[in-house]
N, C-alpha and C positions, 0 to 999 in steps of 0.2 A: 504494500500500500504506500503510493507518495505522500511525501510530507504534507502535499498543496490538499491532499483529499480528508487526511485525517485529521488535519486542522480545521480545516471545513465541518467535518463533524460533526466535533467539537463543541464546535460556532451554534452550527443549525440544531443538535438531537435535542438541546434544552429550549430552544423556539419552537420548533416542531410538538413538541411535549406540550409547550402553551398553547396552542391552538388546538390541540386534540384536547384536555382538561378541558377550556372553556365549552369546547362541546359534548360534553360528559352527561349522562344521565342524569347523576347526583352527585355532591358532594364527596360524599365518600367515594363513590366510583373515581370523582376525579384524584382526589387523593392514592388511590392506589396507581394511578396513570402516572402522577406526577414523582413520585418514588421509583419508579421504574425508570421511567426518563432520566431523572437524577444519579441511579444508579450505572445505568450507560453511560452519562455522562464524566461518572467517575474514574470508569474505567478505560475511556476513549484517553481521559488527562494521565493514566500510568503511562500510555504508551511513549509519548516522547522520549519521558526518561529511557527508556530502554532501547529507542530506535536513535539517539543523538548521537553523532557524530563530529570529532573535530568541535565540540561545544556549541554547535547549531544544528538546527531543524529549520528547515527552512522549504521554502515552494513559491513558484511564481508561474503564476496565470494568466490569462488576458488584459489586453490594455485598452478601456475606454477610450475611441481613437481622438475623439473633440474635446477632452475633458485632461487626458494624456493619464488617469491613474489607473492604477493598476489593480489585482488582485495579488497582492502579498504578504505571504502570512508565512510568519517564523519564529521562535524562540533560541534563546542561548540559554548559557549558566545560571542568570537570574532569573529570567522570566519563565523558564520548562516549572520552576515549583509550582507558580503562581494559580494555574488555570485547576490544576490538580486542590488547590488550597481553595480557591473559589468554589470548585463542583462539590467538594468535600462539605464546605459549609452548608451549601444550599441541600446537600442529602440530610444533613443534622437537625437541619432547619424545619425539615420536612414531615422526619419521623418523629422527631421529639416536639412541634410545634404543638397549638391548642387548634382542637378539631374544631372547637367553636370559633374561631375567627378565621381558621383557613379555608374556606367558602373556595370556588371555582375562581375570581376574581381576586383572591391571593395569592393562589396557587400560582395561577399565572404568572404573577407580576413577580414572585421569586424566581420562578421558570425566566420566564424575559432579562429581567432586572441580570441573573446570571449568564445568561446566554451574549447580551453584548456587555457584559464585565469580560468574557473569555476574550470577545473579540479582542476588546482593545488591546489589551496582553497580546493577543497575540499579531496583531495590523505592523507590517510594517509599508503600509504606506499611508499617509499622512492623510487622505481623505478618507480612506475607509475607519481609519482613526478619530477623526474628527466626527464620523456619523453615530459612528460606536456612543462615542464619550456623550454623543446628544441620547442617543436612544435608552443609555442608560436610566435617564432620567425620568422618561415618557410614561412609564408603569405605575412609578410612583406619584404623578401626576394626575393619571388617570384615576387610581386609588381615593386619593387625596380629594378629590373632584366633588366624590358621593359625599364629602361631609363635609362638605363646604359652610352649609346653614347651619350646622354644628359646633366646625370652628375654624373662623375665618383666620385665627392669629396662624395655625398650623397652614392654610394654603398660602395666606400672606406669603410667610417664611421659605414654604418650598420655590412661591413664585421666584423670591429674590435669591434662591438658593441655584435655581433654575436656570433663572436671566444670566445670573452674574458669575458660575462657573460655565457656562456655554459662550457668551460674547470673545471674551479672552482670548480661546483656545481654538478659536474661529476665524476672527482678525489673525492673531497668529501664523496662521497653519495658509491661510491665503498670502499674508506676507512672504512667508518662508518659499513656497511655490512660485510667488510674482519673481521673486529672486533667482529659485535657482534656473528657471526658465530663461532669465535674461542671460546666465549665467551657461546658455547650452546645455540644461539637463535635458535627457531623452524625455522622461518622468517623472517632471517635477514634484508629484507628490511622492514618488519612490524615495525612502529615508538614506538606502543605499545610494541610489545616486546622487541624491542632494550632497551628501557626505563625500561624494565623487569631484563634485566640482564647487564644490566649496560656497560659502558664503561671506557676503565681504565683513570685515572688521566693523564698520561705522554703523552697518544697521543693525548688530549683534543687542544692545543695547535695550533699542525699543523691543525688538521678538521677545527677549528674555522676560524683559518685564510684563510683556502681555503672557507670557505661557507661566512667568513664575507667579503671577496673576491668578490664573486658572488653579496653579497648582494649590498655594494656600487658601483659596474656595475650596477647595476638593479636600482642604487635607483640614478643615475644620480650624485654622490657625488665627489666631488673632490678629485683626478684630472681625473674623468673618467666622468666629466660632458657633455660632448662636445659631442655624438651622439642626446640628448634630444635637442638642440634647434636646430640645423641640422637637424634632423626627423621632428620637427614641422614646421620647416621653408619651408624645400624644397622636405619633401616625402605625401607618401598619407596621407591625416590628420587623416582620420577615426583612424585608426591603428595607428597611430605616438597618438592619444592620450588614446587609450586602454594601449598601452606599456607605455606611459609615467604616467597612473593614476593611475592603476591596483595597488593596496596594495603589488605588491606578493613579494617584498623583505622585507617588514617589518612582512610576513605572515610567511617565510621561519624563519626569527632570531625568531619569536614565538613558531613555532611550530618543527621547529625541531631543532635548534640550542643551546638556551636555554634550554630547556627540557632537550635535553641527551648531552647537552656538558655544564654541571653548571662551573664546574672548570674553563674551556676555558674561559666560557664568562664573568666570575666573572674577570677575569685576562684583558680581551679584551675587554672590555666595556669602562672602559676608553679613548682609539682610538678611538674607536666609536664614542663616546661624543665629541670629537675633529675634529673628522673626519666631523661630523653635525656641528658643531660651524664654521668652517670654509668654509661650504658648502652654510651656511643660509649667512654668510656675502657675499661670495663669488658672491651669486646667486643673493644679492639684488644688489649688484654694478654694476654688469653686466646689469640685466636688467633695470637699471635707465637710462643706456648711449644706449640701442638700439631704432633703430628707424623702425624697422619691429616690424610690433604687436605680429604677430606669435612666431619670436627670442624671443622679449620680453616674451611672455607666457610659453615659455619652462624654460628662466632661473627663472621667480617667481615659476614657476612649482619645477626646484633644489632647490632653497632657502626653500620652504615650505616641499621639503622631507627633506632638512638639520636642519628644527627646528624639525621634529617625529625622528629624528634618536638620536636625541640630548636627546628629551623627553622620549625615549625606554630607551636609555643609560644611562641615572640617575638613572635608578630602585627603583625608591619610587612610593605608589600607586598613588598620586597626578601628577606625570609625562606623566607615562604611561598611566594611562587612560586620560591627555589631549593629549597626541600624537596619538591613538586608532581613540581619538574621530573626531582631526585634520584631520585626513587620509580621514573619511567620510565628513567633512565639506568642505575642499581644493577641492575635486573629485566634490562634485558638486557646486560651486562654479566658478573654474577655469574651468572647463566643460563649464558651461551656458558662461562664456566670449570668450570661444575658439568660442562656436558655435556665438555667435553675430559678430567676427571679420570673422569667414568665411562667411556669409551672407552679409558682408559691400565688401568683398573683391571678392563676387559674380559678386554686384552690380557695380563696381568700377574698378575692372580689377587691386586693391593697393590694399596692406596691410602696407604700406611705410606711417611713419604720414605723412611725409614731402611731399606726395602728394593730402595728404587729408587737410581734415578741413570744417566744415560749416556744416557736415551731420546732423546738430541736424536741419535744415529746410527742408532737404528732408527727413531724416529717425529719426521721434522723438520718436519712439519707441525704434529703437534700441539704442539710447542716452538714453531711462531710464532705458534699461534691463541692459545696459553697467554700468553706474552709480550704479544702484542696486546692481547688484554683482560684483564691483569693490569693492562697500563698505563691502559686505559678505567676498570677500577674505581675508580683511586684517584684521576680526576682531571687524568691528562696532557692538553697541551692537542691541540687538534683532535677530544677527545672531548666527549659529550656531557655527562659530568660534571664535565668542567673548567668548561662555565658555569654547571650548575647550583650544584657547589660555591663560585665565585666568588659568584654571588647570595646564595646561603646564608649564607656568610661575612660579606659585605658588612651581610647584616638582619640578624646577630646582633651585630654587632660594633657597632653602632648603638645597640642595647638591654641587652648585657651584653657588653663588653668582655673582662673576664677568661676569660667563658666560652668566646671565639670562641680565645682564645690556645689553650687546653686541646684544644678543638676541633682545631685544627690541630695539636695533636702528636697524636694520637688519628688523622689521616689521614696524618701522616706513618709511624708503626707501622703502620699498615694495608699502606702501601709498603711499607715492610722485608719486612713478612712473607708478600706474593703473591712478593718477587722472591728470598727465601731461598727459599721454596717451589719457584722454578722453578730453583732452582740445582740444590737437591736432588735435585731429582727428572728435567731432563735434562742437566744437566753431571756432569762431575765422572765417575769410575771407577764401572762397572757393577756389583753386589757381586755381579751373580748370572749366569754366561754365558749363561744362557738367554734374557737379555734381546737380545744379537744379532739372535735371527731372531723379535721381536715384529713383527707386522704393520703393515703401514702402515695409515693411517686410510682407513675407507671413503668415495665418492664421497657418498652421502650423508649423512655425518658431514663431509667437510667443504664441502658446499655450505648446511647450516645455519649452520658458524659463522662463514665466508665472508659469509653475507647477515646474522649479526649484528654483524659489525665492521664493516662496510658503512651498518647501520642507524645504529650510533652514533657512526660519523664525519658522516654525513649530516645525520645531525642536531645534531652539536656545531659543526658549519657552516655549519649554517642553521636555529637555533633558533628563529625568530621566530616563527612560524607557532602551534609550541607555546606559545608564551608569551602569544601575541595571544588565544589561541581560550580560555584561564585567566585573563584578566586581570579579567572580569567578577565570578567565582567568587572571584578574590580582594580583588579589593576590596569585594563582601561581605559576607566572611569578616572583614573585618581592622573595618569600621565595623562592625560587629557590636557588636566586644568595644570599639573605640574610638569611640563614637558622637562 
């Protein structure tokens, strides 16, 4: 099988899945569709790894003759984890989700929502990129739509959430194309040959700014943090945590921003650095003072994209490859916590501490899956973020010393406030007796989070493999900016 057809796949079996669901009998019929799909899906994303060669997969297809782009779809060392990491969630998402809010019309828009996350990861040409990064959006929009008369603040936020990570990245991507078009590319939106004939020094500057634009909308960064705990608080979760885990802003400054704009980013990475430094503080104070689990998980969610942005931003290999690694240890992670607060919040009708408390006698499972990866979030050792944060720490601490201090009370608050959270909410005197006869957690709620604590001890004990298969991608990445 060519790389051009199995990426395709990919692309299409989780779309295709959405359009069979929405025409499903019933609910639950569609749910067993969309599991299945998911499941193909998963398995379509092992194969790169195993068919990579030379550190790339790669396929190239027809060329829109009036338009000049292409169909090109490829991954390397970083980006082969990604799609595997996406399909992986949206299968989590699916079996362990509440059957009560996952209607036909959710299912979908996890199915969708995933399906052009894969793309992007995997486009390497610059319009089929740009339609991706929009379509991702469109689901949740749609979603968002039905409760409009419900709650305007939540569509408000998606709108400008909407607007203002697609204008960006749009301007940009036409930019980047006007250019390398003047500049004799065959196909200007092809990243390979943009990269071929270069781009000039003077207009590196404005591109930058417009895609590192896009990227800090996308990456929940300050002061553009404020749709991420809003979407997780008050929209559909499926999709509110697809959008808010998905790698694809720190995929974008990878793969196409760095690459063909060295000069810009050499010049622009510093804000950058800045931009995360004040993202990770910003995001752990926030979340220490909320009292919704959900809020809470969106702002640990900003603060842990503001330490990878911080770790991309230093450009030493020691940085970058623990901010790489961070992206897949956070995703699952903060994932398996999302899913144990929507299963308490099933049970309980709250996600409000301050209505909970005492669930470690009714639900003493979900008290240890909670615990478990409250402790992977932040870092404990045997997880997989204790090495990425060590690496991280280590590149920063190299290139800006005082940053890395700050850094680290910023993961220390991040502690405090998953293990206040779990106090809250299973110790301590029940306020409400009905919590007694809360259910225990279902078999298939906790065989997902079972296999995600699983996953990230697995890997915090034998990292190497990851590290080896990104080490190409970051070195670079890093001669790039430091020739």
């Amino acid at each position: 099988m060519s790389a051009l057809v199995l990426l395709s796949a990919l692309i299409l079996v989780p779309w295709v899945t959405a359009l069979l669901v929405r025409r499903a009998p019933s609910d639950e019929r569609g749910s067993e569709i969309a599991i299945a799909g998911a499941a193909v899906t998963l398995l379509l994303a092992v194969a790169p790894l195993a068919l990579m060669h030379g550190g790339s997969f790669d396929g190239v297809g027809p060329t829109l003759p009036l338009v000049g782009a292409r169909l090109h779809l490829g991954l390397d060392g970083y980006s082969v984890v990604m799609p595997l990491l996406v399909a992986g969630m949206q299968l989590c998402l699916l079996i362990a989700g509440r059957r009560a809010v996952l209607d036909r019309p959710n299912l979908a828009a996890v199915l969708s929502t995933a399906s052009a996350t894969i793309a992007i990861l995997c486009a390497r040409d610059l319009a089929l990129f740009g339609v991706a990064w929009v379509a991702t959006l469109i689901p949740g929009e749609r979603l968002i739509a039905r409760k409009e008369v419900n709650d305007p603040l939540l569509r408000r936020t998606y709108r400008l959430f909407l607007l203002g990570g697609t204008l960006p990245i749009v301007a940009g991507i036409a930019g980047i194309a006007w250019l390398a078009a003047q500049r004799g590319a065959v196909a200007p939106f092809d990243i390979d040959e943009i990269h071929r004939v270069g781009l000039p020094a003077a207009s590196q500057p404005v591109l930058f700014a417009l895609l590192g634009l896009a990227v800090l909308i996308r990456r929940a960064a300050v002061p553009f943090h404020g749709w991420l705990p809003v979407l997780l608080e008050r929209g559909p979760f499926g999709v509110a945590l697809l959008l808010g885990q998905a790698q694809v802003g720190i995929h974008l400054l990878l793969t196409v921003v760095v690459p063909l704009l060295p000069e810009g980013s050499a010049a622009g990475m510093p804000i950058i650095a800045g931009v995360g430094l004040l993202s990770t503080v910003h995001g752990a104070v926030l979340a220490l003072v909320q009292t919704d689990l959900r809020r809470m998980i969106g702002y640990l969610m900003s603060s842990q994209k503001g330490v990878m942005l911080l770790g991309i931003a230093s450009m030493n290999i020691q940085s970058v490859s623990g901010a790489l690694l961070q992206g897949v240890a956070s995703t699952i992670s903060l994932t398996g916590l999302a899913i144990v607060i929507w299963a308490i919040e099933a049970r309980t009708g709250a996600a409000d501490t301050r209505k909970l408390g005492g669930l470690v006698a009714s639900m003493p499972r979900a008290a240890a899956f909670f615990f478990l990866l409250a402790c992977a979030s932040i870092g404990f050792p045997g997880a997989l973020t204790f090495v990425s944060e060590d690496l991280l720490i280590h590149g920063v601490l190299h290139v800006h010393p005082v940053l890395a201090v700050i850094m680290l009370v910023a993961t220390a608050i991040n502690g405090i406030t998953v293990f206040r959270a779990f106090q809250r909410t299973f110790l301590g005197p029940a306020p409400r007796a009905r919590y007694a006869a809360v259910e225990s957690m279902l078999l298939r709620e906790r065989v997902v989070l079972l296999s995600l604590v699983a996953l990230t001890v697995v890997l915090g004990v034998a990292p190497t493999r990851l590290l080896v298969l990104r080490e190409g991608v970051v070195d670079r990445v890093v001669e790039q900016i430091h020739p």
